[in-house]
N, C-alpha and C positions, 0 to 999 in steps of 0.2 A: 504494500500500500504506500502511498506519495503522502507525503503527509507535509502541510502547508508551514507546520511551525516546527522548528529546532527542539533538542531536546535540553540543552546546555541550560536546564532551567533550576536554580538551586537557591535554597535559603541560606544552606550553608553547607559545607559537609559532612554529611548527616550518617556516621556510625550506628551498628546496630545497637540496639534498647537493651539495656538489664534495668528493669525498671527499679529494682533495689538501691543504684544511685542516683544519688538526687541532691545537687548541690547547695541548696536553697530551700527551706521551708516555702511550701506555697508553688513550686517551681510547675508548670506545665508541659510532664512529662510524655505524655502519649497524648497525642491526636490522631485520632484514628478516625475513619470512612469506614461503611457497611458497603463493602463491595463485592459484585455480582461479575459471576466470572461464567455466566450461564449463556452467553451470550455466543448462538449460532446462529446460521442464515435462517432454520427456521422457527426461531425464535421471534424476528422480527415482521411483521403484517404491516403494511399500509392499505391494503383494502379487505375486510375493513381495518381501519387502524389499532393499534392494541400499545399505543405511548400518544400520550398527548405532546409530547416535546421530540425535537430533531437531533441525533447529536452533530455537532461538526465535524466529527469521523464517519460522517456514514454508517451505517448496518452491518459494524463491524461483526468479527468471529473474535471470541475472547482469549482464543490460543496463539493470537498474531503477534507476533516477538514484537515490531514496530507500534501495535496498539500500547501492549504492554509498558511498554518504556516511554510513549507519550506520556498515560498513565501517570506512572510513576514522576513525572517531570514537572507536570501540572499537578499535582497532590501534592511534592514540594514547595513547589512555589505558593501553594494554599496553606503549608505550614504542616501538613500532614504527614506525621512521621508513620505509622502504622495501617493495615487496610484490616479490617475485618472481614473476611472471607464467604461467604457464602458455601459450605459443603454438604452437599446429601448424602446419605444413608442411605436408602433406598435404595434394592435394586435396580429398578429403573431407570435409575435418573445415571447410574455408571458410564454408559456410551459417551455419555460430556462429562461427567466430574472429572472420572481420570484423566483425562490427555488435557483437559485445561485448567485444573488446578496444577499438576506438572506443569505446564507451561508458566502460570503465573510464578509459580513457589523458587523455579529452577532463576529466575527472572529479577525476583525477587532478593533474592539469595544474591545473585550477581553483583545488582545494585545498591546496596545497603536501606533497601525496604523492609520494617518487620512485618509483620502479620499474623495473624491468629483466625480460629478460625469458629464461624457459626455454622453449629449442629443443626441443619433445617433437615425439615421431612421425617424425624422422629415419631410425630404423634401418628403416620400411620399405626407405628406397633403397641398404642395403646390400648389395642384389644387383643391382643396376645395372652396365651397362658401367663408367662413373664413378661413383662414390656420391659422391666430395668436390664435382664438379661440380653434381651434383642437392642435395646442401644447403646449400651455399654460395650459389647461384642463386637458391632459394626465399628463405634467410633475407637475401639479396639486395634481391631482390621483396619481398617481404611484411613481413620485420620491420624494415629499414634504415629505410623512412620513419620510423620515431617515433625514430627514434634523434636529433636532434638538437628535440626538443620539450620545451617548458620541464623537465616531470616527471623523463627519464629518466633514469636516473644514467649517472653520467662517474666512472670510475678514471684516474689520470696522463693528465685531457684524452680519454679514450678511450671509444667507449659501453659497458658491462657488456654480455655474453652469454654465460649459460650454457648447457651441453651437456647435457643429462638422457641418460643410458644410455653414456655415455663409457666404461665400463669394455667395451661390447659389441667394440671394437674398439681402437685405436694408435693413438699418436704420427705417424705416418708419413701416417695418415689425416686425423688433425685440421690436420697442418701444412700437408696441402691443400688444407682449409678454411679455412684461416685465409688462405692467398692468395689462392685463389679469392673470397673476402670483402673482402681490404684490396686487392685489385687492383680492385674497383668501388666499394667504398665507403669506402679509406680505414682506417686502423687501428682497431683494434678490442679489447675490454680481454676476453680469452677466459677463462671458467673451467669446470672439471670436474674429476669425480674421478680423472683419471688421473694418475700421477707422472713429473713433466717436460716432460707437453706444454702447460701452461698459465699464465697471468700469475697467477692466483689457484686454491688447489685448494683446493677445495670439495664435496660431496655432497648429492643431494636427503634421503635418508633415513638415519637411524645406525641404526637398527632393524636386529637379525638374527634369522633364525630358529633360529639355532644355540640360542639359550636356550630352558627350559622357558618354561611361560604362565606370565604376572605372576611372573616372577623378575629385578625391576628390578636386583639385585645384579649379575647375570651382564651385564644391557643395559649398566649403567654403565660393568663392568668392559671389557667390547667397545667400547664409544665412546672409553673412556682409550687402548685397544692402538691405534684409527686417528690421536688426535690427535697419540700420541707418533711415531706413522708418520710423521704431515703435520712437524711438527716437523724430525724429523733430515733431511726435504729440503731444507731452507732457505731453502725458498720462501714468501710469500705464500702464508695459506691462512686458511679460514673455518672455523669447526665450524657442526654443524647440532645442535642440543638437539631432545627430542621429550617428549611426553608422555604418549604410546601410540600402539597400532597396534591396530586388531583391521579386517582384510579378510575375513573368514568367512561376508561376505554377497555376496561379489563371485569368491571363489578357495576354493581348498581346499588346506590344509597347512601355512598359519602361526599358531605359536600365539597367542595375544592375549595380548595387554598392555593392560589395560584402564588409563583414564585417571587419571592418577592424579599428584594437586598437590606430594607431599613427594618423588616422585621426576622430576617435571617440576622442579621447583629444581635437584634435585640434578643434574640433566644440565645446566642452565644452570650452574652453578654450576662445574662440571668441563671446560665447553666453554670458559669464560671465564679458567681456570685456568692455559690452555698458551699460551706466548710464539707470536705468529703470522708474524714477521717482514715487516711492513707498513713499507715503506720510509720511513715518518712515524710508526713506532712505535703509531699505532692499533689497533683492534681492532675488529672482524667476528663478529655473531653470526648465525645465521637459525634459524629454526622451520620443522619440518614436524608441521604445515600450519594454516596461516590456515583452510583448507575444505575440504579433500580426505575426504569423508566417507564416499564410497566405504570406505575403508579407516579408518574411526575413530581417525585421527591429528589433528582438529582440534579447534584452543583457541576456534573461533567459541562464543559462548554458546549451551547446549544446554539444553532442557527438561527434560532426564535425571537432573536433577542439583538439590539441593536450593538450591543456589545458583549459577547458568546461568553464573555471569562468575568462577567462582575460579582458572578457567586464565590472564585476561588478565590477572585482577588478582596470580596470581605474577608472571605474569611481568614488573608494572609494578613492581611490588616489587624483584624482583630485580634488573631497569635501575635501579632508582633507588639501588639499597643500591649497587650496584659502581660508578656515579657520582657518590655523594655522600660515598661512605666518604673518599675521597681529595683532597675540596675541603669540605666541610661538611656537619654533620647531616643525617640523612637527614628527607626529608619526603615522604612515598608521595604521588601523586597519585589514589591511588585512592581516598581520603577524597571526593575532589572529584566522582565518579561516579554521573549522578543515579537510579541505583537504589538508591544505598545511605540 
């Protein structure tokens, strides 16, 4: 693939994560994207359509070395040191995981990207004789390999893995999985959104449809009631910042929240806001979604838009204002972006 922009796009030289250091109380160590490595030819529909947004890469395939490393170049320059991974379970969905997770991971690993990765398509086996047994097993099999490869991130020594749909089920459930997991491969740094059962709580999306459409006021104020939730547990936890939602090409019944920059800050801005209790005093932010376009939540650069890069470039802004406010002037890196 030709690809219109350079890849020489960097905040800085960004070595892999041990999230254990941490030089600075407060410091904003993982920024991390929910990203979608699902992405094949027939994944993509324009008639009918099945993404309300365009990318500027075209109708990529997610196993393309040059997408990848675009990727990667423009999540820097957005200040995004980490991707969160998108991995299935599921036998079916194997014909794409394996060859383009390889692809991304091998890629990744190259270029000092970490990653981690979300367990989706588990609650098939909730109706299983065992269910803890059947995901444990799988994420066993199939994700445990990459867990010790240069890229993938390590919490207290531990590999990250998150739970996507945590709330479908319990405590009682996950604590199954989590032996059924560190009885074959050894401890493991677990997160999800449920409260209690995990080292770090966290969420894939802050979105609700309890709000009217584009009533960022009501999104904001719903994102503040969870983080002040995550808070009073006193646990390790992450917020996730978003910058819209519109799935109206994929579901029917959520309103849109079309994309939008002054209230993508102000969710960064609010996520970053509430003490996280990171046993190093750190801090944890993520984005939904790097590429989830299904559902028009992604900051990837879009043709839609008179300026395709003003979601990365907030949110390079915003990394850079909440790290620099507190050690020196700020200097955006997004000056340095060869579209500009």
């Amino acid at each position: 693939m030709n690809l219109r922009n350079g890849l020489i796009v960097l905040l800085a030289s960004v070595a892999f994560l041990s999230v254990s250091q941490c030089e600075e109380s407060g410091d904003l160590t993982v920024v991390g994207a929910m990203y979608h490595n699902w992405w094949v030819e027939s994944r993509w529909s324009d008639n009918p359509p099945n993404h309300p947004y365009e990318p500027v890469l075209g109708h990529y395939d997610s196993a393309d070395p040059d997408v990848i490393r675009q990727h990667i170049a423009w999540s820097r320059a957005a200040g995004i040191n980490t991707w969160v991974i998108d991995f299935w379970i599921t036998d079916r969905d194997q014909w794409w995981v394996d060859p383009n997770t390889q692809a991304v991971a091998d890629i990744c690993d190259q270029e000092g990207m970490n990653y981690f990765f979300l367990i989706d398509g588990w609650f098939e086996f909730l109706d299983a004789a065992d269910p803890a047994y059947e995901i444990a097993s799988r994420v066993n099999a199939l994700a445990a390999p990459y867990f010790n490869r240069p890229g993938y991130l390590h919490a207290d020594g531990k590999p990250v893995v998150f739970f996507w749909a945590a709330s479908w089920t319990n405590c009682t459930q996950f604590d199954a999985i989590r032996s059924g997991i560190e009885g074959t491969v050894g401890p493991v740094y677990m997160t999800g959104s449920l409260e209690g059962c995990f080292d770090l709580r966290m969420m894939y999306n802050s979105y609700t449809p309890a709000c009217a459409a584009n009533d960022y006021s009501c999104q904001l104020d719903h994102q503040s009631d969870i983080w002040r939730d995550y808070v009073d547990d006193g646990r390790p936890w992450a917020p996730t910042a978003i910058a819209g939602y519109n799935d109206t090409d994929v579901r029917e019944g959520n309103p849109v929240l079309d994309l939008n920059e002054d209230f993508f800050r102000r969710s960064i801005r609010n996520a970053l806001s509430f003490p996280q209790h990171h046993r190093d005093g750190a801090k944890w932010l993520f984005v939904c979604s790097w590429n989830e376009w299904h559902e028009g939540s992604q900051i990837e650069p879009s043709v839609d838009f008179p300026n395709p890069y003003f979601l990365i470039e907030a949110l390079g802004d915003e990394v850079t204002t909440y790290g620099t406010s507190r050690k020196h002037p700020p200097q955006s890196p997004m000056s340095q972006l060869p579209w500009r």
